[in-house]
Every structure is written in structure tokens, then in C-alpha cells.
C-alpha positions in Angstrom: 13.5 -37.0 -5.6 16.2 -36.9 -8.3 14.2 -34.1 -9.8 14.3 -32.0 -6.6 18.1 -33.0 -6.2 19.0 -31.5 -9.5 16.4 -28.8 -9.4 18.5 -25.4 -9.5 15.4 -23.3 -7.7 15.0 -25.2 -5.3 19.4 -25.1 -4.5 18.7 -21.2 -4.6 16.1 -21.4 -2.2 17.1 -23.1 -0.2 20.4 -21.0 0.6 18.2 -17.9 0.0 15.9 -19.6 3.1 18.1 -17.8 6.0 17.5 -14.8 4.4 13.7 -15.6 3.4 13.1 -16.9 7.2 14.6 -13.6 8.8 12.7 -11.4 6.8 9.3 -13.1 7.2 9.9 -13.3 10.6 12.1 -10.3 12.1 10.4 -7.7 9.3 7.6 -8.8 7.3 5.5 -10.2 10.3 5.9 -7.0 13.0 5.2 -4.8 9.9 1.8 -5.9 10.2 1.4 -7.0 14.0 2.2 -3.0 14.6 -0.5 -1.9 12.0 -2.7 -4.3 14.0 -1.9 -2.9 17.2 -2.6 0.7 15.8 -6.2 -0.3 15.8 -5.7 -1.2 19.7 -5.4 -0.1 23.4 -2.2 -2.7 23.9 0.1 -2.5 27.0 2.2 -5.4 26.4 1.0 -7.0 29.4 -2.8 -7.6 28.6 -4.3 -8.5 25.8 -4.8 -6.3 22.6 -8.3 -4.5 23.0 -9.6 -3.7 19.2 -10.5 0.5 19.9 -10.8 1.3 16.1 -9.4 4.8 15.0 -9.6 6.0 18.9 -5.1 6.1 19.3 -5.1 8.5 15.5 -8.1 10.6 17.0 -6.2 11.2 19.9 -2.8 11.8 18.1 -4.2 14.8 16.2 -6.8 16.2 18.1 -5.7 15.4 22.0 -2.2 15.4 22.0 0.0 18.8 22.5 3.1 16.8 22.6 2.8 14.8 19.8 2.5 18.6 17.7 5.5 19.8 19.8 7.4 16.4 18.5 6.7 16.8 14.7 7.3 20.1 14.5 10.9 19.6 16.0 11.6 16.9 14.3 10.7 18.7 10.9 12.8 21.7 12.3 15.8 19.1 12.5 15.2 17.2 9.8 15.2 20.5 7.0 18.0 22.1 8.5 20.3 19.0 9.2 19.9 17.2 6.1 20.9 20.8 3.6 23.4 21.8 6.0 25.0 18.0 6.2 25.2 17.5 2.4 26.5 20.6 1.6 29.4 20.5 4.2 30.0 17.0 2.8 29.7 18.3 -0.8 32.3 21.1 0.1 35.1 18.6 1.5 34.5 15.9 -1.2 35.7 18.7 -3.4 38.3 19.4 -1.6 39.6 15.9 -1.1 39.0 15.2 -4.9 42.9 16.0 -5.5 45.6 13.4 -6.6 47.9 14.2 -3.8 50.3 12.6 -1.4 48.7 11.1 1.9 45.1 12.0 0.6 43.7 8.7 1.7 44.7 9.6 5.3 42.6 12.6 5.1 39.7 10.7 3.4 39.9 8.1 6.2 39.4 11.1 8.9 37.1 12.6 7.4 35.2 9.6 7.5 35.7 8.5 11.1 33.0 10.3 12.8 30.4 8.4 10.7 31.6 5.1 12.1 31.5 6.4 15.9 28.7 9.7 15.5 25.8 7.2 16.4 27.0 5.9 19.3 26.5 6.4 23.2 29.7 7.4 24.2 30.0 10.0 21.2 26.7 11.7 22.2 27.6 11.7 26.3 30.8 13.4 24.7 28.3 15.9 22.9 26.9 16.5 26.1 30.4 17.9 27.7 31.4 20.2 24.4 27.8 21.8 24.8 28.1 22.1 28.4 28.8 24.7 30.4 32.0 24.0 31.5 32.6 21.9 27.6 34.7 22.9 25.2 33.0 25.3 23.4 32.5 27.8 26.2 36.4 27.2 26.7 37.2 28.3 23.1 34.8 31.1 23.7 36.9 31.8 26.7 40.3 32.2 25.0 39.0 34.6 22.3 37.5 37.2 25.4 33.6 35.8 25.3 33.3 34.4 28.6 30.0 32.4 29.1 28.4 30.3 31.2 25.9 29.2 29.0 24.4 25.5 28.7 24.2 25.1 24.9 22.8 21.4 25.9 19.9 23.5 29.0 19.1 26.6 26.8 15.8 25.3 25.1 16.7 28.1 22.3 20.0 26.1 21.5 19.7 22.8 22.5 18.0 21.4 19.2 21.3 22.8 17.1 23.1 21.0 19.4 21.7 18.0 18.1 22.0 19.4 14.3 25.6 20.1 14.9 25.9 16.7 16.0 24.3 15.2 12.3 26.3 17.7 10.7 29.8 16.4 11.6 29.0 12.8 11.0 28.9 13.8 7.1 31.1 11.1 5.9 29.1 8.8 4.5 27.8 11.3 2.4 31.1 12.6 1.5 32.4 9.4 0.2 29.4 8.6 -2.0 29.9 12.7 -3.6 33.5 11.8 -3.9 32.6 8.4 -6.0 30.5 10.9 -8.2 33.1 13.0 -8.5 36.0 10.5 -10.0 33.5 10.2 -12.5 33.3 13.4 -13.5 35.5 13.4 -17.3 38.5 15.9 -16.6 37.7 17.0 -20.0 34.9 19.1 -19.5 36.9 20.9 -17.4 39.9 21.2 -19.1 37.2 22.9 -22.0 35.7 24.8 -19.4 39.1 26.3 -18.6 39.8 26.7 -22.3 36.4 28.8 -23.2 37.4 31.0 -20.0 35.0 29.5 -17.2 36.6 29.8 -13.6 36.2 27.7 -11.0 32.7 29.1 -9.6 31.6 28.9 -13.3 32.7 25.2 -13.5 31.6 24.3 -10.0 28.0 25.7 -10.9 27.9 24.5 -14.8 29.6 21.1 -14.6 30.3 19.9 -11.3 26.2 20.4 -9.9 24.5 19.0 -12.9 26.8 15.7 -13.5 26.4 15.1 -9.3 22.5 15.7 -9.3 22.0 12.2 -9.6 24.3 11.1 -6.4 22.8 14.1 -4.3 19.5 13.3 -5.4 20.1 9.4 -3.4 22.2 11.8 -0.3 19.0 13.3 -0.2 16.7 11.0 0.4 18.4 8.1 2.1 19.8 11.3 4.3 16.3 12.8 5.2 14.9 9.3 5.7 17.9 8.6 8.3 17.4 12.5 9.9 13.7 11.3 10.8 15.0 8.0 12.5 17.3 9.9 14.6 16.7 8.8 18.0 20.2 8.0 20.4 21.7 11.7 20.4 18.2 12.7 21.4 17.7 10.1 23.7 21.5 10.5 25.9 21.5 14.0 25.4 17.8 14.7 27.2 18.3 11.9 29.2 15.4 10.4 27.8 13.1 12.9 28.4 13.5 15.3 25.3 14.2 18.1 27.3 14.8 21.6 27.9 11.3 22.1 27.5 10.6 19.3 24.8 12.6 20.9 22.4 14.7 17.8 21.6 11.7 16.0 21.5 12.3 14.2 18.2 9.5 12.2 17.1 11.3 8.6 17.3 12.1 10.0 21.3 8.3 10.7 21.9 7.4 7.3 19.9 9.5 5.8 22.2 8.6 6.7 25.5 4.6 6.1 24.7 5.7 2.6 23.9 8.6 1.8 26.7 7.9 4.3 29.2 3.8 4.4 29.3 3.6 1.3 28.0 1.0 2.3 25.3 2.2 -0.2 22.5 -1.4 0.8 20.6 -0.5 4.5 20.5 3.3 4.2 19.2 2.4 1.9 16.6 0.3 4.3 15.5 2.7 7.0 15.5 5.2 4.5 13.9 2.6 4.1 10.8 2.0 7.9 10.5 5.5 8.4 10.4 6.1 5.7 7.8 2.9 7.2 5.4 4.9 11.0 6.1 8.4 9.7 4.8 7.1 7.8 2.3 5.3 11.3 1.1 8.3 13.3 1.4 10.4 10.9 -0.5 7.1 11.0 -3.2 7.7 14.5 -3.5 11.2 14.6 -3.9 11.2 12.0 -6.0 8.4 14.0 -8.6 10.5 17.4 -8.2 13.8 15.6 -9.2 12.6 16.0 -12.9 13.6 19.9 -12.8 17.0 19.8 -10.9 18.6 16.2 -11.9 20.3 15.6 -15.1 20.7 12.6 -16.7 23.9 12.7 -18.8 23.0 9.5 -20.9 19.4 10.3 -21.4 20.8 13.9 -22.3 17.4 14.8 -20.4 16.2 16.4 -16.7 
């Protein structure tokens, strides 16, 4: 007993257990119940009936609207995720200056990451896009009157949604903003010297230094693009409409599971999903040898 009192591991475990428990539990255990239920015709009510590779077969040969669902969510997801980090790339520079009040536009900046996510911020979505919203006002009081639904018209309602992932750049921002304090003013000011301008400088110093930091944007931003599911879900009312074209896959996962009860199915949609992230970030993650520099390796 004395041994165990005075036995460090076992003090670090046992204040690491809350943590250890939770995981198990809350993550490592319905990691694998869902790949179980994959393999199954479960409806939450009965019990799980063991159907084999029946709910994949159906997913890619029987299914229209699980198609429909990936190929809008890749649509989002690949022009979202460029057009997010380069707006937040362009205002990180901008706010990179060492001037009076500059925290106060940082912290603005930064406010519609904290509240973008949220219900009340996407029913407020749904108003701007309207017909009546905001941005058929502003229309208005330049001389282009329109009725238009941005949020109905099945032609615009998915850039609706991008628009919506664009402004919450924030997070983004502040991480490129962290890269760029550590950017040496020096290499500048020898920029400057040898007669680079600020394109030059932007292009030659600025993008290679950062690669690193946008290399983590990107894939922590394209991995939260394909888990986008509450704009979709208030904005459609649930239903991924006009026409399915806000169907986002994570909308379509959950409505087989919570709506048609088919728990089998959309854990088999959750796994495919998982194996298709995990392939993009793969491939990112191999092509980042050409484009990211490493300034203490001296390498790419």
C-alpha cells in the first residue's frame, strides 16, 4: 500500500482517470458501436440485425440522394475553404500594423467566429438572403430592384451557405496573424533595400514563411467545412432544400439516422465520410512537400 501511495503513475492516473473515463466512454466506445452498426439494419428501437455490406451497396449503387449530397458538399467544401482563408489571409495583413486601437478591430474581426455557428445567426442568414433581407434592400438603393430569394433560388442557395463560412474567418485570421508577428522585419526591410515592392514581398517573403500556418488553416478548415451541418440544417429547415441543393452530407447523414430512423445506414455514411477526410487530409498532407517551406530545415 505504501508503494501505491508514493507511486507517481499511479497519482497521474488517477487525475488523468476523468479524462481517460470520458474518452473510453463518450469517444472510443461509439467509434466502434457505429462501425458495428454499419454492418446492420438498426432502427434504434429493435434490435441490431447483422445485414453485412447490404447499407454500402445501397449507398453507392441505390441511392440518388446520397450522390446529390456528396457532390454538394464537395462543391461547398472547395470553394468555402480557398475563399475563407484567403479573405482571412488578406485582413490578417491588414491588421498586422502597430497602430492605435488595433486590438479593437482584431476583436471584431473575430466576433463572427464566436456567434457564426449558432441558431440565431443562421435564422439571421435566412432574412439577409431573403426576399425582403437586406441584400435585395442594398440592391434596391443602388437602382437593382429584385425580388429574388437568394435562400429559394436552388442556383444560389448553396453560396448562401458559402457566404455564411466565409464571414466567420476569424479563427483563421488570428492563427495567420500569430504567423505573421513572426515573420523577422528584417527580411523586409532587405527586401525594401534590394528594390522589392510590396507584391514582390507579399509573394517572396510573406507566402513561403506562412506556408506552414496555412498548411494547418487548411486542413483543420476543410475538415470543419465537411462537418458543417446547423446553417444547413435552419436554413433548409431541415430538409436540404430548394431542390436538395443545401443538402450537405452531415444534413443527409442526419435525417437517415433521426428522421428515417435508419441508425445502420448513417453510420455507414458516418464511416465513409471519415475514410474520405482522412484521404483528403492524406493527400494534402503528401502535396505539402512542394508548396511548404520549412525555414529551419532550410527545405520544402
Amino acid at each position: 500500500m505504501n508503494k501505491l501511495r508514493y507511486n507517481d503513475n499511479l497519482v497521474g492516473y488517477i487525475f488523468a482517470s476523468p479524462f481517460i473515463l470520458g474518452f473510453l466512454i463518450f469517444t472510443l466506445y461509439p467509434i466502434f458501436s457505429s462501425l458495428f452498426y454499419s454492418f446492420t439494419d438498426y432502427n434504434l428501437f429493435d434490435a441490431p440485425n447483422f445485414i453485412g455490406f447490404d447499407n454500402y451497396e445501397k449507398m453507392f449503387t441505390a441511392d440518388d440522394k446520397y450522390w446529390k449530397s456528396v457532390s454538394v458538399t464537395f462543391t461547398y467544401v472547395f470553394a468555402s475553404v480557398p475563399l475563407r482563408l484567403a479573405f482571412a489571409l488578406m485582413v490578417a495583413v491588414l491588421l498586422n500594423k502597430a497602430v492605435s486601437g488595433i486590438g479593437v478591430y482584431r476583436s471584431s474581426f473575430y466576433l463572427p467566429s464566436l456567434i457564426g455557428g449558432s441558431v440565431a445567426v443562421s435564422i439571421m442568414w435566412t432574412q439577409v438572403f431573403g426576399d425582403k433581407g437586406l441584400v435585395n434592400s442594398a440592391l434596391g438603393a443602388i437602382g437593382i430592384h429584385t425580388d429574388t430569394s437568394w435562400i429559394g433560388n436552388p442556383s444560389t442557395a448553396l453560396w448562401t451557405l458559402i457566404a455564411l463560412s466565409v464571414w466567420q474567418f476569424g479563427s483563421s485570421m488570428l492563427i495567420f496573424l500569430a504567423g505573421l508577428k513572426n515573420i523577422p522585419a528584417s527580411y523586409y526591410e532587405a527586401a525594401s533595400v534590394d528594390g522589392a515592392n510590396k507584391i514582390r514581398q507579399f509573394f517572396k517573403i510573406t507566402l513561403p514563411l506562412l506556408s506552414p500556418i496555412i498548411l494547418f488553416n487548411l486542413i483543420m478548415q476543410t475538415i470543419s467545412a465537411f462537418m458543417t451541418f446547423t446553417p444547413a440544417y435552419i436554413i433548409s429547415r431541415g430538409e436540404g432544400g430548394p431542390l436538395d441543393n443545401t443538402l450537405l452530407y452531415s444534413l443527409y447523414l442526419y435525417r437517415r439516422a433521426f428522421q428515417f430512423y435508419e441508425m445502420g445506414y448513417a453510420s455507414a455514411m458516418a464511416w465513409v465520410m471519415l475514410i474520405l477526410v482522412g484521404i483528403i487530409a492524406l493527400v494534402i498532407f503528401q502535396t505539402s512537400k512542394y508548396w511548404v517551406y520549412y525555414e529551419n530545415k532550410g527545405e520544402k
